[in-house]
C-alpha positions in Angstrom: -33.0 23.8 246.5 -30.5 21.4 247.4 -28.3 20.2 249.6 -24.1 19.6 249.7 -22.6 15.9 249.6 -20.6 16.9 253.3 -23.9 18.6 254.6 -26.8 16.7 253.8 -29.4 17.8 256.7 -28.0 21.6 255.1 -30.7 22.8 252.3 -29.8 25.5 250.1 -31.6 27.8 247.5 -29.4 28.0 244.7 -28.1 26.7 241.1 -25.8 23.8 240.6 -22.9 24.5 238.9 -23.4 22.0 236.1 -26.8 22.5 235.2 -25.9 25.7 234.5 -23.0 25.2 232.4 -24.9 23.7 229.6 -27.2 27.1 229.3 -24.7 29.9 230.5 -21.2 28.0 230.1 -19.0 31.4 230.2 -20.4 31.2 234.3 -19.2 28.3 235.5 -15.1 27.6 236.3 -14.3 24.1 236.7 -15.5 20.3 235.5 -18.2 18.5 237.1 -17.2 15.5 239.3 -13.5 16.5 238.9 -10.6 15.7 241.6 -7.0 16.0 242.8 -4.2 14.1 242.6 -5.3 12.8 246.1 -8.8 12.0 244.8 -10.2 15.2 246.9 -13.0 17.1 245.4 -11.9 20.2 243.2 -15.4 21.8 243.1 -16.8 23.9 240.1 -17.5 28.0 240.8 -20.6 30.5 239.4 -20.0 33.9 238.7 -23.9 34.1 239.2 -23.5 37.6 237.8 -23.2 36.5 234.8 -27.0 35.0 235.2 -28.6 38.6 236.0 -28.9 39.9 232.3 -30.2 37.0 231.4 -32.7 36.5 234.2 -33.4 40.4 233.8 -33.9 39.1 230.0 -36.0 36.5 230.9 -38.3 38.7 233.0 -38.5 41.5 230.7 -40.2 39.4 227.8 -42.7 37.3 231.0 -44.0 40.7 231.9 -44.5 42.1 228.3 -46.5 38.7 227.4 -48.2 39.0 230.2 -49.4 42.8 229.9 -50.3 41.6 226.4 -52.1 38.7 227.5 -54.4 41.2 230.2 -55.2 43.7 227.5 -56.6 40.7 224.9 -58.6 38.8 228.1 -59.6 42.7 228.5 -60.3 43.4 224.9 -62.5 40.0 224.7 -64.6 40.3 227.7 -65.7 44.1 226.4 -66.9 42.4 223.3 
């Protein structure tokens, strides 16, 4: 969650450009803190479809360790 510089009573659930860029750099267009010529704010972009796969990924190997984990507590309190 977090809000914009021009909106700050506005919260919004989301990712922040440049926290991203150091995990999924091919997502984010643009350079943190960067401006014009007239010193106006030239904001970065997210493709965040370039975060699926990897959330997918991500989810993937939680619900595998997780089906794993069940069968061991499983397998221990039969025993």
């Amino acid at each position: 969650r977090f809000n914009f510089i021009v909106d700050p009573d506005k919260i919004v659930d989301g990712f922040i450009a440049h926290e991203v860029q150091a995990i999924v750099p091919e997502a984010i267009t643009g350079e943190k803190d960067a401006v014009d010529d007239d010193n106006n704010p030239v904001y970065q972009g997210i493709d965040q479809s370039k975060l699926v796969p990897l959330l997918t990924a991500a989810l993937q190997e939680l619900v595998a360790e997780v089906e794993f984990l069940k069968a061991e507590v499983s397998a221990l309190k039969g025993a």
